[in-house]
N, C-alpha and C positions, 0 to 999 in steps of 0.2 A: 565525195570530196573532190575525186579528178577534176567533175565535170563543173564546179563552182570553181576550183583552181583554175581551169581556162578561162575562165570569165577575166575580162581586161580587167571591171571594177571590182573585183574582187583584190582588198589592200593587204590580207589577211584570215589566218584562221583562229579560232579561239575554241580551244577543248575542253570540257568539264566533265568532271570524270570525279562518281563517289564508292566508297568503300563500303559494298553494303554484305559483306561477309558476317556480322553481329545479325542482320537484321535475318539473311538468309539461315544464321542459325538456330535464331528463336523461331522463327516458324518453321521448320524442321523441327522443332523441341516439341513446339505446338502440337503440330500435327499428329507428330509419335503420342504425344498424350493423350489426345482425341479417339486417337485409334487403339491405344489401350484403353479406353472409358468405355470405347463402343463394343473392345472384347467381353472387358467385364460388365455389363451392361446385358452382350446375349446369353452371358452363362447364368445370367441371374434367373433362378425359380419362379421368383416375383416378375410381375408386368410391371415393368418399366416406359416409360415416353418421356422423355425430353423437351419442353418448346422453348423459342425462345422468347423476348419481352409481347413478340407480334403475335405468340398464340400460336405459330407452327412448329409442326415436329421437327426437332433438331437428329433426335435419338429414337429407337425403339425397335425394342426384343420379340425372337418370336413368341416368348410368353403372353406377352399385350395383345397379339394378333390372334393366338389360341385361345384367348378368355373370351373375346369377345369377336370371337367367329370370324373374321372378316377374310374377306376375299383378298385383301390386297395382302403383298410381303413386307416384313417390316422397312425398306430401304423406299419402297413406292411412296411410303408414305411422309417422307422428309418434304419436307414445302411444303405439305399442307398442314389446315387445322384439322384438328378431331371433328369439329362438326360438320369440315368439307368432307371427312370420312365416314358421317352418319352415324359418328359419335356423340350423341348431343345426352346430357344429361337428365332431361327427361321424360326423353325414349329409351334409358338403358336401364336407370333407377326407378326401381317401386316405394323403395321407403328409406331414409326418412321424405316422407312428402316434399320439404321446403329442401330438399339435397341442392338444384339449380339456385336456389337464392344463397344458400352456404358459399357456393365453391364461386359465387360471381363476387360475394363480398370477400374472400378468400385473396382471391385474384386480385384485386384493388388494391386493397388494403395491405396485401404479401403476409397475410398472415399462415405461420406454419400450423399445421395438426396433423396425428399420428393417429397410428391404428383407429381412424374411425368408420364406425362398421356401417355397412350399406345392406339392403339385401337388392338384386335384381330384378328385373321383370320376371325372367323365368325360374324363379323362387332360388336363386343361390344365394349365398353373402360371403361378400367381401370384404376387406379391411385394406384399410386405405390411409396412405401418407401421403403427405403436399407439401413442398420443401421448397419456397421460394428462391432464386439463385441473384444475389443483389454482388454489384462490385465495384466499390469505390463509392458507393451509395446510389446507382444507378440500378434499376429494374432490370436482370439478364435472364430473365424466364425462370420456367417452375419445372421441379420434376415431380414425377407421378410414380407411385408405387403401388401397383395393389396385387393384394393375397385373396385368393379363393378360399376360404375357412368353412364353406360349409359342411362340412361331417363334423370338424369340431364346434363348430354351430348350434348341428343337429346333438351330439351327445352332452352339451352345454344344455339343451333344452331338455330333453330324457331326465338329467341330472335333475333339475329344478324341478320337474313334474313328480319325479319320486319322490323327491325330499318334501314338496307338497302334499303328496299322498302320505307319507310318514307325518307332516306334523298333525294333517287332518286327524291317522287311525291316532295316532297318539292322545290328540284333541277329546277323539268318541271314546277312546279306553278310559282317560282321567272323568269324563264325564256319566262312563257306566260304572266305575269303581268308585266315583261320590253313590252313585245312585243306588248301588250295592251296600254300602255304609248306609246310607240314610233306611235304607227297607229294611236292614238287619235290624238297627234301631230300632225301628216302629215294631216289629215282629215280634222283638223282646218284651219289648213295654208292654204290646198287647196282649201279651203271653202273660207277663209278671201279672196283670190285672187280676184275669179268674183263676190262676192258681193259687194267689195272695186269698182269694174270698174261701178259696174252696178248705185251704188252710186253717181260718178262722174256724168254718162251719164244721172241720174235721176234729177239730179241737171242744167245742159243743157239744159233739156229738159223743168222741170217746167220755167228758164228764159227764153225760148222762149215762152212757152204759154202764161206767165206772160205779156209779151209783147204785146199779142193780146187779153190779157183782157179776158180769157175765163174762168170764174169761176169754171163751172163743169169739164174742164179737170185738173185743177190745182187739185182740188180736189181727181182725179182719179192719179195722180204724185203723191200728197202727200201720198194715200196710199200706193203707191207703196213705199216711201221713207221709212215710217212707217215699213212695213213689212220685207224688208231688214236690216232697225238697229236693229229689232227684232232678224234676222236672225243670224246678226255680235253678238249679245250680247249673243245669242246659243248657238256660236259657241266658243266664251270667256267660256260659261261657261259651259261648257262639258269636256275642258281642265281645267279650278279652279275646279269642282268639283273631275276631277279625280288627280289633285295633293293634295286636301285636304283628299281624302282616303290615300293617302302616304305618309301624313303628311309632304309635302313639299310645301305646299302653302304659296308663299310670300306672307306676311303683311308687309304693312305701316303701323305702329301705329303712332298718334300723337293726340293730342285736338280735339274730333268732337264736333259740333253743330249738337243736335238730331235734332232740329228743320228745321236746312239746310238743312239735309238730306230728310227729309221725306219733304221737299217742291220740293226737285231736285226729288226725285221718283215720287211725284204726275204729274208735271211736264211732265216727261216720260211716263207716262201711261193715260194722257189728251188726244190723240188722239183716243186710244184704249176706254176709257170711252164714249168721244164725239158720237164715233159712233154708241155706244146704248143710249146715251141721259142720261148718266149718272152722276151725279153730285158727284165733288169728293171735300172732305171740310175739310182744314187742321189746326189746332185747337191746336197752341201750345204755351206753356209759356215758355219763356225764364229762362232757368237752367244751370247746371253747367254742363262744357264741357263732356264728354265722352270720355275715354281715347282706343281708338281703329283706325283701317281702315275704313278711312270715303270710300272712292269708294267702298269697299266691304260692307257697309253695306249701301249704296245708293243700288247694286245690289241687295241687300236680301230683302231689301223695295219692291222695282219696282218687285221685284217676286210674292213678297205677295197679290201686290197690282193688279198686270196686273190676279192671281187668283181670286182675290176679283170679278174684273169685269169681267173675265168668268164666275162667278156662281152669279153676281147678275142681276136682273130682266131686261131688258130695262125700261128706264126712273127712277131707282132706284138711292138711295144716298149712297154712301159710307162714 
């Protein structure tokens, strides 16, 4: 100012002069918040980077720099783009295949997505956030988050392989316990066949000896009789026991007489007794009905009972 003051045609000066204490405090405010973003930012676990609308990094942690190995420090890398840093998306990602068509239409279009999973070239996976930064409805760049998840990846995959393996054994058990039903079936049937015949013809056979009076052969018929309804009743129950493991065993229920019962099982097992000399003695008082399957528990008797007289003594009493 002196030296324009000495100037002859110099008629005057004119000072202007603004108050920029407001503006100097917002950007102070600014900055203070910047540089808290950029604290929280490297404390973050997650890889973080920041661009702005131009695609350069504004921001980034040294987690972003540890994921993907790079040489440079998180701060080198401010002004540039990821793919001046040899970050290009389809040198880092193996799968999904179209991952660079995603993240360009991403980009465009500012659309956000979360946790979506990537794996990398050198077999890890990531999960991944994109979180457009719009302001005033202006494009202000994107931030980038991404989680290394693979061990929980890897025990997400273990999980589903096991539970594969269990529906599969599950799959082959229900399909060898049809199959076990169906053979029991058949096994029966084919059984019931020649013991039903041999039945008839034992029956033939005792009215002929019958006829001629021969005591001891009858005797040797009736065992034979004997041991075949043992047979048929076997054979009944190898099929009821294996539909009561599958919980499909028909019941009659209606009114039983406990007493009926256990006289029709003694009954049944009087041969089997007779021939060890064994005396069987049924000893009941007349009560109140029993609400259940009188033949199925005529059969649980005569089980009980034909066991009693395998393990007791000849000439014993039950």
């Amino acid at each position: 100012f002196d030296v324009l003051l000495d100037e002859p045609s110099v008629r005057g000066v004119v000072v202007h002069t603004r108050d920029v204490t407001e503006r100097r405090r917002v950007l102070d405010d600014l900055e203070a918040s910047n540089r808290r973003l950029a604290d929280v930012i490297s404390s973050m676990e997650a890889a973080v980077v920041v661009e702005d609308e131009h695609g350069r990094v504004v921001l980034a942690n040294q987690a972003f720099v540890d994921l993907f190995h790079l040489r440079a420090a998180p701060e080198q890398l401010v002004g540039r783009t990821l793919e001046d840093a040899g970050l290009t998306v389809t040198r880092v990602v193996a799968d999904p295949p179209d991952a660079a068509e995603r993240v360009v239409t991403a980009r465009q279009r500012g659309q956000r997505f979360e946790t979506a999973r990537a794996v990398l070239v050198d077999g890890r996976t990531v999960e991944i956030d994109f979180v457009p930064t719009r302001a005033r409805g202006t494009d202000r760049g994107n931030l980038w988050a991404i989680r290394d998840i693979s061990r929980r990846a890897r025990a997400e995959a273990e999980r589903e392989r096991l539970l594969d393996s269990e529906r599969e054994e599950n799959r082959r058990l229900a399909e060898m316990d049809a199959y076990r039903s169906e053979s029991i079936a058949a096994v029966s049937h084919e059984l019931r066949t020649p013991l039903t015949s041999i039945v008839g013809y034992t029956q033939l056979l005792r009215n002929m000896i019958a006829e001629g009076q021969r005591p001891e052969e009858l005797e040797y018929v009736d065992a034979i009789a004997r041991n075949v309804d043992r047979l048929l009743r076997l054979a009944g129950d190898v099929v009821a026991l294996d539909s009561l493991e599958s919980r499909t065993l028909p019941l009659v229920v209606g009114p039983v007489d406990v007493g009926d019962v256990l006289r029709q099982a003694a009954v049944s097992i009087a041969p089997e007794a007779a021939a060890k000399s064994i005396d069987v003695h049924v000893d009941v008082a007349r009560g109140r009905p029993l609400h259940g399957d009188g033949d199925r528990l005529v059969q649980l008797f005569e089980n009980l009972l034909s066991n009693a007289v395998k393990f007791t003594v000849p000439q014993g009493d039950i």
